[in-house]
C-alpha positions as CSV (number, residue, x, y, z in Angstrom):
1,X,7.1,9.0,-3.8
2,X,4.4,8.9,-6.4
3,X,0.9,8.4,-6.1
4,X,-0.9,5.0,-5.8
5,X,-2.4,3.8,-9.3
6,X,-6.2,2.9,-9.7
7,X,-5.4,-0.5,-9.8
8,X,-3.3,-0.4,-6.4
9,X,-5.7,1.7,-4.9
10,X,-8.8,-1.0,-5.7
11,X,-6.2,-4.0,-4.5
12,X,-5.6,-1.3,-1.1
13,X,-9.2,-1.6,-0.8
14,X,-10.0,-5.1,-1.2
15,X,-7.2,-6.4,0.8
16,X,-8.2,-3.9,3.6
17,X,-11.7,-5.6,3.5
18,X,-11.1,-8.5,3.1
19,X,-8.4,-8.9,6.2
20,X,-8.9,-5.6,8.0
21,X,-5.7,-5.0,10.2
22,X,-5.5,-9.2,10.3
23,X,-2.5,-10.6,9.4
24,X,-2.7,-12.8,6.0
25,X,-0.1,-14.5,4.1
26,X,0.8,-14.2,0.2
27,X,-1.2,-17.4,-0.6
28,X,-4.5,-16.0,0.7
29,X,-4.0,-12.6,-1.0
30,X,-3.1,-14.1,-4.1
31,X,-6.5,-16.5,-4.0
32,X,-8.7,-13.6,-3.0
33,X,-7.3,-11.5,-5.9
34,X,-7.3,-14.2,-8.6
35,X,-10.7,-13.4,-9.8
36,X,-9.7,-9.7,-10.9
37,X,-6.0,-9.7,-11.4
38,X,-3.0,-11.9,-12.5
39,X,-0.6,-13.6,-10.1
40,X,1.9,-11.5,-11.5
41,X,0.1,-8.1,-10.6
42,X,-0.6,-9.5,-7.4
43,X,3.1,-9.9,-6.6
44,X,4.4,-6.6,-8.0
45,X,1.6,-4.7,-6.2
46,X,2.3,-6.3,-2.6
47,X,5.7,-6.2,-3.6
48,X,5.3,-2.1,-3.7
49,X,2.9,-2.2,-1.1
50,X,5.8,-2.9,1.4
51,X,8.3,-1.0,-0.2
52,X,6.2,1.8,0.7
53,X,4.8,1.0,3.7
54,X,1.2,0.3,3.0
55,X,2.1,-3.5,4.0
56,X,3.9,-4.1,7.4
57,X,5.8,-7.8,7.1
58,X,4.8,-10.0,10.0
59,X,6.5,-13.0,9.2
60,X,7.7,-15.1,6.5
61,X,5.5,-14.1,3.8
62,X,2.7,-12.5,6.1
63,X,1.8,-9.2,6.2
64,X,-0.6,-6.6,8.0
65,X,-2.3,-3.7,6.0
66,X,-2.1,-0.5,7.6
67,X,-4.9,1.9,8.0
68,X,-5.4,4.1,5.4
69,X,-5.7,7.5,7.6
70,X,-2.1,6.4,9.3
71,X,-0.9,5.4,5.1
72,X,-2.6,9.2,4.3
73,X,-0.8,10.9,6.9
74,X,2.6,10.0,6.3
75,X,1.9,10.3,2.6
76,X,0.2,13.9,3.0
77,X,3.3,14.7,6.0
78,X,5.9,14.4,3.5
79,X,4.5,15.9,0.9
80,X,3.6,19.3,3.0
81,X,6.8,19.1,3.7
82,X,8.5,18.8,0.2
83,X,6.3,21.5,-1.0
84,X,7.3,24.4,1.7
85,X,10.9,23.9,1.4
86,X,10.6,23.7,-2.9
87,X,8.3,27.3,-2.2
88,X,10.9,28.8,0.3
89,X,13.6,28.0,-2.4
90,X,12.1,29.3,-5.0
91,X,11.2,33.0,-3.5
């Protein structure tokens, strides 16, 4: 898992303020990001968003942003965990 992009991160953060842990469909997210990005960017970056978990589908397209300290943790947890087995292997 890589890390998020500037771009996704700034999208993390308006979409976290704009809805908070509110459920919001596709149409609102795509109107409330208009003004800074394409409709195409929009898509591909919720589209990832779930794929990785940052967005949990509610319905048919709605979704719920997860707070970023649970997002962090899980992200952090994994990592940690990569890292000791790769430095176990390699001693």
């Amino acid at each position: 898992m890589r890390w998020l992009k500037k771009r996704e991160v700034v999208i993390y953060y308006l979409l976290e303020k704009k809805f908070g842990v509110n459920e919001f469909n596709l149409g609102e997210a795509i109107d409330y990001l208009s003004p800074y990005f394409s409709k195409k960017v929009t898509l591909n970056v919720i589209r990832y968003f779930y794929k990785t978990g940052i967005l949990v589908k509610t319905g048919e397209l709605r979704y719920r942003v997860i707070p970023w300290e649970e997002y962090m943790l899980d992200v952090s947890f994994k990592y940690l965990r990569r890292r000791a087995t790769l430095r176990r292997r390699i001693r």
